[in-house]
MOPAC internal coordinates of N, CA, C and O (Angstrom, degrees):
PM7 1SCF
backbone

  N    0.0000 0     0.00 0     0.00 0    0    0    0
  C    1.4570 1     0.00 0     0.00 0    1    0    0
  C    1.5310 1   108.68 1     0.00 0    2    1    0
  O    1.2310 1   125.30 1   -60.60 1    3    2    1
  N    1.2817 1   107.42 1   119.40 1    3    2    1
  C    1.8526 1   109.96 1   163.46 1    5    3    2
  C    1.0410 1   141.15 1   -36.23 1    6    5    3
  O    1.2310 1    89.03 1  -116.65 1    7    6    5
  N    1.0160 1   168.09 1    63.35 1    7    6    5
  C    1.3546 1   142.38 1  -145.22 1    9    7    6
  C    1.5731 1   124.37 1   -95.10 1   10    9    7
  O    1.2310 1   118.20 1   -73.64 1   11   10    9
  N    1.3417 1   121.03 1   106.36 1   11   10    9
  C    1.3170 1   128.57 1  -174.74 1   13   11   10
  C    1.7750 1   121.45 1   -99.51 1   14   13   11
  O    1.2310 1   126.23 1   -54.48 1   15   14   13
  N    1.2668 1   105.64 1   125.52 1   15   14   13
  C    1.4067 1   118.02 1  -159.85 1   17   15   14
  C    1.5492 1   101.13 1  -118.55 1   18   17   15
  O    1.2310 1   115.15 1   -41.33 1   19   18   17
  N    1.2399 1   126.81 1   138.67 1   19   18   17
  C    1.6284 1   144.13 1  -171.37 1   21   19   18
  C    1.1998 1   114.14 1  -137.80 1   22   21   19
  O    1.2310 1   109.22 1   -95.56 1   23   22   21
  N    1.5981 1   137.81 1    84.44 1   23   22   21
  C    1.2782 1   104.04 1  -176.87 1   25   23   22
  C    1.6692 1   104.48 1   -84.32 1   26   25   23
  O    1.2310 1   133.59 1   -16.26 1   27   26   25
  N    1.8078 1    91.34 1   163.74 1   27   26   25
  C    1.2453 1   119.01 1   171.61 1   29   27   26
  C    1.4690 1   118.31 1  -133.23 1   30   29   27
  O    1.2310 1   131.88 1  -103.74 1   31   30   29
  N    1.3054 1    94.67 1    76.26 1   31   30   29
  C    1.6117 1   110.55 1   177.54 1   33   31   30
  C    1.5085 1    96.19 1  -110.46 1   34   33   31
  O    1.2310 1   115.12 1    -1.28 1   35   34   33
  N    1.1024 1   126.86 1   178.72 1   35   34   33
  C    1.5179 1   153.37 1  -145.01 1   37   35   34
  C    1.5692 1    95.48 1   -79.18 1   38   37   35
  O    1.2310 1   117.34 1   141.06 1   39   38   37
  N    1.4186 1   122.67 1   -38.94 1   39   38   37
  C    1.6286 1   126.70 1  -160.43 1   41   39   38
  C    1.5853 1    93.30 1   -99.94 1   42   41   39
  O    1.2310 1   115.08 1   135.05 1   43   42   41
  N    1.1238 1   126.94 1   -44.95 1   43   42   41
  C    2.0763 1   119.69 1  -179.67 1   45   43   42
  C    0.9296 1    90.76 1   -82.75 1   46   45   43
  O    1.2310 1    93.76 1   147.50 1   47   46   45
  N    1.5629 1   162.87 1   -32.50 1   47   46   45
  C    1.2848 1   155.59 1   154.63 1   49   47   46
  C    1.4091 1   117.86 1   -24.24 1   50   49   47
  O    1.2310 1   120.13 1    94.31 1   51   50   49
  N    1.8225 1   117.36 1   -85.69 1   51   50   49
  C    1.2968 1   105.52 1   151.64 1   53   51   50
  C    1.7235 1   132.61 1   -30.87 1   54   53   51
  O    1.2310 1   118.52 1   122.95 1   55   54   53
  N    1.5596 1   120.42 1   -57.05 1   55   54   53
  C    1.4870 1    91.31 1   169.92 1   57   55   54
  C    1.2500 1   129.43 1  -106.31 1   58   57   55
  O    1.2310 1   122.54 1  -117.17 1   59   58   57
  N    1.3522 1   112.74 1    62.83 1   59   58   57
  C    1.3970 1   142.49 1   165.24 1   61   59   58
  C    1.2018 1   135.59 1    91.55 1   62   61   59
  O    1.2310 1   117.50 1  -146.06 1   63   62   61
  N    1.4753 1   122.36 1    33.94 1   63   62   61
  C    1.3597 1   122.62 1  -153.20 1   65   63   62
  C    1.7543 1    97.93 1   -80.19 1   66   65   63
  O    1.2310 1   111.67 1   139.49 1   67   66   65
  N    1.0360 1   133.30 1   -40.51 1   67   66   65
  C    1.4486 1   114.11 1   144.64 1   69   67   66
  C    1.1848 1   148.55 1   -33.60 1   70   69   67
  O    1.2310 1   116.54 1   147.69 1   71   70   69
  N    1.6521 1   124.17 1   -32.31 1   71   70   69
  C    1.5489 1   123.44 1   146.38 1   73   71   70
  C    1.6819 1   114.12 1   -52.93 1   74   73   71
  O    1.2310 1   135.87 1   134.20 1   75   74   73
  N    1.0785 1    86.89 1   -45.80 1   75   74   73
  C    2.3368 1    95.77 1   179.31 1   77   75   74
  C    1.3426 1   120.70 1   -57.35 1   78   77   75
  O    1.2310 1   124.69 1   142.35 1   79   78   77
  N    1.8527 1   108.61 1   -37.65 1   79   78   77
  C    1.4616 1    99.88 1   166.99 1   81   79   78
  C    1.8515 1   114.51 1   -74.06 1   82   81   79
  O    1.2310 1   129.23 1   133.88 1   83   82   81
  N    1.4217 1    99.82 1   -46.12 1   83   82   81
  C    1.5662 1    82.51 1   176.94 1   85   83   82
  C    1.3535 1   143.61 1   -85.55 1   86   85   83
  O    1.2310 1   134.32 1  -165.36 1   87   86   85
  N    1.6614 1    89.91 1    14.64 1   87   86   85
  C    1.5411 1    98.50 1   153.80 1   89   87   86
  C    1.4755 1   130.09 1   -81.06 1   90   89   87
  O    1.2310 1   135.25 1   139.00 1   91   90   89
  N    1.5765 1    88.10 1   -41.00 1   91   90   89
  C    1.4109 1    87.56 1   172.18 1   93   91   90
  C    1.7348 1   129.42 1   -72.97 1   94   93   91
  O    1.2310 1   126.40 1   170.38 1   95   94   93
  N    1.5109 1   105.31 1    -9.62 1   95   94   93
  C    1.4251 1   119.50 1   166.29 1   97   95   94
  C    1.2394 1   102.43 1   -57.85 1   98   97   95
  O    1.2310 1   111.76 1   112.93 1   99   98   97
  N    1.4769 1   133.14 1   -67.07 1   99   98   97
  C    1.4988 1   138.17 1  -159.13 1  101   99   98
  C    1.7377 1    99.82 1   -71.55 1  102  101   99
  O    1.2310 1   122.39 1   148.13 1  103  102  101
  N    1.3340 1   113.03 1   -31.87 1  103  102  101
  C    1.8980 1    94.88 1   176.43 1  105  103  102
  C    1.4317 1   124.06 1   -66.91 1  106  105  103
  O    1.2310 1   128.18 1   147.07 1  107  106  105
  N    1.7532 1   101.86 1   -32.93 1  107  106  105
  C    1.3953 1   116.53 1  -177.92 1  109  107  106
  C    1.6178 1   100.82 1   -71.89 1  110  109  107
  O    1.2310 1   122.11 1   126.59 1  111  110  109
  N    1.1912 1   113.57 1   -53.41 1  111  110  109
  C    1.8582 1    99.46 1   170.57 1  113  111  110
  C    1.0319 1   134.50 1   -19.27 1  114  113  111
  O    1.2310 1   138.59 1    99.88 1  115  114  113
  N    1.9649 1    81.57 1   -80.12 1  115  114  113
  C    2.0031 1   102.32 1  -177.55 1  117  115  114
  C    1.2671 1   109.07 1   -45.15 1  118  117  115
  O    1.2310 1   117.32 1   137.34 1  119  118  117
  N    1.4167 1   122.71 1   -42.66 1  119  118  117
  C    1.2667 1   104.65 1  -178.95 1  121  119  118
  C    1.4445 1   144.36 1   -88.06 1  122  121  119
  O    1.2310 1   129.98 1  -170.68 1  123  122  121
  N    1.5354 1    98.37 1     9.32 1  123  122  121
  C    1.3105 1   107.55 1  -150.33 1  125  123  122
  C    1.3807 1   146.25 1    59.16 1  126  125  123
  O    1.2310 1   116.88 1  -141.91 1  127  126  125
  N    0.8943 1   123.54 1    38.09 1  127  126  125
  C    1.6948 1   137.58 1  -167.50 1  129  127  126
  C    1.8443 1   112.77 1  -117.56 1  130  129  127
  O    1.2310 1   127.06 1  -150.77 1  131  130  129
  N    1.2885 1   104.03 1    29.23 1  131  130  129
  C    1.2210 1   113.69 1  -169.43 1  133  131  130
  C    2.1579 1    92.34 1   -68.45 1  134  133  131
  O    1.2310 1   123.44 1   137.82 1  135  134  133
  N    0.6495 1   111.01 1   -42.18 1  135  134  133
  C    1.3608 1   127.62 1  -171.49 1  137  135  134
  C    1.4566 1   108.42 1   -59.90 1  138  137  135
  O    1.2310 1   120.77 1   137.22 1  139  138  137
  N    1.3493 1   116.13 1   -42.78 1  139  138  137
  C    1.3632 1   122.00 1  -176.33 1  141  139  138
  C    1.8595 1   127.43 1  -132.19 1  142  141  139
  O    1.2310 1   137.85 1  -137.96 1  143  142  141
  N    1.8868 1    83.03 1    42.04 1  143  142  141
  C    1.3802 1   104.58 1   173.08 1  145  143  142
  C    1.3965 1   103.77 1  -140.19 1  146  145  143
  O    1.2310 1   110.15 1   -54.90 1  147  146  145
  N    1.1946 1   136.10 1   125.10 1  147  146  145
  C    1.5958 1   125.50 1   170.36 1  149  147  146
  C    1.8827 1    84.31 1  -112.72 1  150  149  147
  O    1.2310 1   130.41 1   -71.99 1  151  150  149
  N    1.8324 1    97.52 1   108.01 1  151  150  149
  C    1.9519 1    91.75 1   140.10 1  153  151  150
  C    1.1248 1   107.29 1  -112.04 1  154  153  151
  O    1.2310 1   135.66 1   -11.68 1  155  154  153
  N    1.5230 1    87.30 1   168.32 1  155  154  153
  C    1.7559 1   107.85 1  -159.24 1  157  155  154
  C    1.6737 1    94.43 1  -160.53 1  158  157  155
  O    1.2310 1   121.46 1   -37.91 1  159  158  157
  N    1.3891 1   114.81 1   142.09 1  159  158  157
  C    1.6846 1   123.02 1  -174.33 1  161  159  158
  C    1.7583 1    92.35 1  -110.55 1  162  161  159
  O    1.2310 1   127.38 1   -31.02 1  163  162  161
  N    1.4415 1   103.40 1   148.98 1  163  162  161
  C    1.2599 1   136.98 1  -168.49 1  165  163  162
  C    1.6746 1   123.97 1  -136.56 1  166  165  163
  O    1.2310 1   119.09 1   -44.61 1  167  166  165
  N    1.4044 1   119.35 1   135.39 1  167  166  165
  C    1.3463 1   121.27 1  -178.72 1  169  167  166
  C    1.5933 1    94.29 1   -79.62 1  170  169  167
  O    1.2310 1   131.53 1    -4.89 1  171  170  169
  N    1.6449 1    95.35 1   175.11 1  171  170  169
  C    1.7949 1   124.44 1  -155.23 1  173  171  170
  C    2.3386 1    80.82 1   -44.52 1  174  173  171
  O    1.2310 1   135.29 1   -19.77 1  175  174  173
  N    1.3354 1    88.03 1   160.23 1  175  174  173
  C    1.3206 1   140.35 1  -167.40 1  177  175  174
  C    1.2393 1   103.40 1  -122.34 1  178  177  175
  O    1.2310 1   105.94 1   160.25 1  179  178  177
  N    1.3116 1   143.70 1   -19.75 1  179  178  177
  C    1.3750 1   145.45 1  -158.27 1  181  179  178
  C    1.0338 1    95.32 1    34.09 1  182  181  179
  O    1.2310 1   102.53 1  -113.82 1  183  182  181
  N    1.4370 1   149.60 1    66.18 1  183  182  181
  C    1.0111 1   140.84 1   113.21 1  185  183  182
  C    1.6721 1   135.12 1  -101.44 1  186  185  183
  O    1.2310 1   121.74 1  -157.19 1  187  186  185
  N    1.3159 1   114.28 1    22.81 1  187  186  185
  C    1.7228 1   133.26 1  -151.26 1  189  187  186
  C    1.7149 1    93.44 1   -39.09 1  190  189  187
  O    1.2310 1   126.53 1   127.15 1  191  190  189
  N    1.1341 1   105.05 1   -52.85 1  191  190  189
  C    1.9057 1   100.42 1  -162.33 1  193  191  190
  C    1.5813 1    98.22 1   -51.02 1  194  193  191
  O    1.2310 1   106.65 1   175.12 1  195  194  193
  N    1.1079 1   142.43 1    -4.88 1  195  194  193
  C    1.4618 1   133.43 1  -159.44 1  197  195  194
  C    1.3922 1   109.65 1  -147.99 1  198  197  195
  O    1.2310 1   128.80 1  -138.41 1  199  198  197
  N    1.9762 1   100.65 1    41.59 1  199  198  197
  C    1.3649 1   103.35 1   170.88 1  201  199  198
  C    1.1645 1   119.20 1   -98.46 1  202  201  199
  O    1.2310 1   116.09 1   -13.89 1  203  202  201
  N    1.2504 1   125.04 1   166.11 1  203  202  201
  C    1.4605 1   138.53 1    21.13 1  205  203  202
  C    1.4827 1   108.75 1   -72.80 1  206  205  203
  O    1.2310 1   112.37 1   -75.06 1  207  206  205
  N    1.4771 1   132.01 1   104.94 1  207  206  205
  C    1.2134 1   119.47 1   172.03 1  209  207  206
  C    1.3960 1   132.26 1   -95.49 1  210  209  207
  O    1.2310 1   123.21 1   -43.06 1  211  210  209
  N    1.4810 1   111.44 1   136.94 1  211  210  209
  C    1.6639 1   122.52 1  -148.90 1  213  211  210
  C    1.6601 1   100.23 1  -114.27 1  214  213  211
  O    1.2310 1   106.53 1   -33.94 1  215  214  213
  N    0.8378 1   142.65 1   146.06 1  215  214  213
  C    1.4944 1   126.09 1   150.59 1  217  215  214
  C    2.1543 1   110.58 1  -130.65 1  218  217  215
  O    1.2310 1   129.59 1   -54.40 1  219  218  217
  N    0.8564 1    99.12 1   125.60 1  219  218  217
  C    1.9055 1   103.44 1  -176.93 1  221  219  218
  C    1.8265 1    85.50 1  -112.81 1  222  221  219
  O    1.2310 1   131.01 1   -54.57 1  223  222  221
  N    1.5127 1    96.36 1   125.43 1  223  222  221
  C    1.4581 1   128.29 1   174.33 1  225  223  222
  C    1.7089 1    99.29 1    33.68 1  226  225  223
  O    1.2310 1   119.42 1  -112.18 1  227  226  225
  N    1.3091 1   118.71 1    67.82 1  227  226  225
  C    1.3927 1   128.47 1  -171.25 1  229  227  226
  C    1.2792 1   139.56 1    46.49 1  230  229  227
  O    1.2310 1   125.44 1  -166.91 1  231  230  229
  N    1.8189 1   107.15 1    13.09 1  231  230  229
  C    1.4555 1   127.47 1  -176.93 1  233  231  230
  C    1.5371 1    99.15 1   -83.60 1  234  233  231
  O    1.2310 1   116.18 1   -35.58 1  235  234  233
  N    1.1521 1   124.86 1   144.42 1  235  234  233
  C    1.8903 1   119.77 1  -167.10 1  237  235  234
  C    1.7694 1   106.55 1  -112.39 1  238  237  235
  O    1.2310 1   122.20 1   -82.70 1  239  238  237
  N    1.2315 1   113.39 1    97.30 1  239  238  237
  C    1.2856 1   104.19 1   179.22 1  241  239  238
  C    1.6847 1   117.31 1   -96.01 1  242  241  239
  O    1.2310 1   115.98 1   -35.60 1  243  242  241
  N    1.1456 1   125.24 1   144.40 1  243  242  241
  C    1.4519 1   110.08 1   137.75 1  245  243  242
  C    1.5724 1   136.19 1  -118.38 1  246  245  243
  O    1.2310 1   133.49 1   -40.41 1  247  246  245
  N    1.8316 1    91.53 1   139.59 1  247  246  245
  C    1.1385 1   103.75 1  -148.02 1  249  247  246
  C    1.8383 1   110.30 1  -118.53 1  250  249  247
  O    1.2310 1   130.33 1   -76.60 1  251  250  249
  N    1.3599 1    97.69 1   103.40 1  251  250  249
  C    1.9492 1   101.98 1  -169.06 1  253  251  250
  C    1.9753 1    95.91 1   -63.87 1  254  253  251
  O    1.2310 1   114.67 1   -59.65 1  255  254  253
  N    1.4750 1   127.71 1   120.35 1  255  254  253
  C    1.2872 1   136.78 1   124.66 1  257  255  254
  C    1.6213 1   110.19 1    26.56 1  258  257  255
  O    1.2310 1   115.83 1   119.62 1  259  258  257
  N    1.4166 1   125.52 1   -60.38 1  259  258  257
  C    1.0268 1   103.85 1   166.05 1  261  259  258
  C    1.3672 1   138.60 1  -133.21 1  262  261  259
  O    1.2310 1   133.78 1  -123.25 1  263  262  261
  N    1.6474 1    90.97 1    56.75 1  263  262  261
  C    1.1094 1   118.17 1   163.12 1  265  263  262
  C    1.6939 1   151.32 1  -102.87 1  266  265  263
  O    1.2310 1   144.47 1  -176.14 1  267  266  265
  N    1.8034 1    70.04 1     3.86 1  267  266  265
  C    1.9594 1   100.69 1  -166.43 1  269  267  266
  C    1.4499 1   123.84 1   -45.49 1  270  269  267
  O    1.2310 1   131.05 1   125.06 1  271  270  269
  N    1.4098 1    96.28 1   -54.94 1  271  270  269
  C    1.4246 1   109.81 1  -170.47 1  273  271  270
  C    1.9439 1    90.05 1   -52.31 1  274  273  271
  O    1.2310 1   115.80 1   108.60 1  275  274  273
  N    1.0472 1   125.57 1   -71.40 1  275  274  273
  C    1.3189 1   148.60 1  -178.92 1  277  275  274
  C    1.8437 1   109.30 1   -10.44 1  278  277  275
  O    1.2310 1   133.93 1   126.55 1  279  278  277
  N    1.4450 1    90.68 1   -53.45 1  279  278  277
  C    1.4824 1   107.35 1  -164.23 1  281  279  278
  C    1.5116 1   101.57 1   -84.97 1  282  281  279
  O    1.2310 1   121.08 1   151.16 1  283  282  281
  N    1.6476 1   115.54 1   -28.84 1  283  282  281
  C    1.0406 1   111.86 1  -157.08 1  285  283  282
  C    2.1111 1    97.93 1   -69.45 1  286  285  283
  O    1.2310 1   135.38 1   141.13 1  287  286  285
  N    1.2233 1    87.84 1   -38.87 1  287  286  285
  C    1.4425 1   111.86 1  -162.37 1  289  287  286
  C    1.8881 1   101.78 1   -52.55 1  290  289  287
  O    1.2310 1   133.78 1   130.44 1  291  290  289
  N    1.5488 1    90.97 1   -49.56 1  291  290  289
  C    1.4235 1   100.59 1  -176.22 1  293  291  290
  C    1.3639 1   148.24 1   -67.77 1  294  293  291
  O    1.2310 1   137.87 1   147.54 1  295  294  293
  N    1.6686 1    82.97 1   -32.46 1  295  294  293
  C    1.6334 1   105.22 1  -172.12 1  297  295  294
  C    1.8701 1   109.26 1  -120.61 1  298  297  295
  O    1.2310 1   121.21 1   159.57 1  299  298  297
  N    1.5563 1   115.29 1   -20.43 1  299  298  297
  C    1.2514 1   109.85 1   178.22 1  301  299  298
  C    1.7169 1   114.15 1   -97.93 1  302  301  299
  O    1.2310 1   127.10 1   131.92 1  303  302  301
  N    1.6725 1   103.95 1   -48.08 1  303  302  301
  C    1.1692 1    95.81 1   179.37 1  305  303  302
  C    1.4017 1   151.62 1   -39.90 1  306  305  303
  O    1.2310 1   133.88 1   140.37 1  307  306  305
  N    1.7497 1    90.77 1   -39.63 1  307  306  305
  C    1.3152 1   109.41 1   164.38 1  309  307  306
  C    1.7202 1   129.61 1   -73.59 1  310  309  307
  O    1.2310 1   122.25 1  -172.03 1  311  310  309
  N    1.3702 1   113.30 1     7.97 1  311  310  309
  C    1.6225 1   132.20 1   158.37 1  313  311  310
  C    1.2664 1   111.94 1   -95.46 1  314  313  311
  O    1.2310 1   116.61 1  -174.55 1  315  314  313
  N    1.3771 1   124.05 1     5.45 1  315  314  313
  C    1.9250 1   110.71 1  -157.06 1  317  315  314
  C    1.6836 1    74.94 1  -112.85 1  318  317  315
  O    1.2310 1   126.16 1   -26.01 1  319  318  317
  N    1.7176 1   105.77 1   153.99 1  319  318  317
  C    1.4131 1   100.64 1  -167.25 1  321  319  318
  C    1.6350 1    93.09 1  -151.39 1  322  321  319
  O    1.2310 1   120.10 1   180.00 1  323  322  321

């Protein structure tokens, strides 16, 4: 199982860490991978300057709102098995 992390603290909030989760809601759908994706939202990361911050199985991404589809494609798909 994947594990996908979003925080939603006060600083990825402002730049959009809510567009990021429900993007990544609608990729995990469409594709069906509900099974072999756990997201889950998270307080500050100490990393605020370099939000939206994401982390998949403790790898730390940041990930701009509309870039989801992008990232999803790039960096998760190729873990889903």
């Amino acid at each position: 199982m994947i594990k996908i992390k979003v925080c939603i603290g006060s600083a990825c909030h402002v730049k959009g860490s809510r567009r990021v989760v429900e993007g990544l809601q609608y990729q995990i759908a469409e594709r069906k991978l509900k099974d072999k994706i756990n997201l889950g939202g998270v307080f500050c990361m100490g990393r605020c300057e370099e939000g939206v911050c994401v982390t998949v199985d403790d790898k730390f991404y940041s990930v701009a709102p509309d870039k989801v589809k992008e990232f999803f494609e790039t960096e998760v798909l190729p873990l889903v098995k």
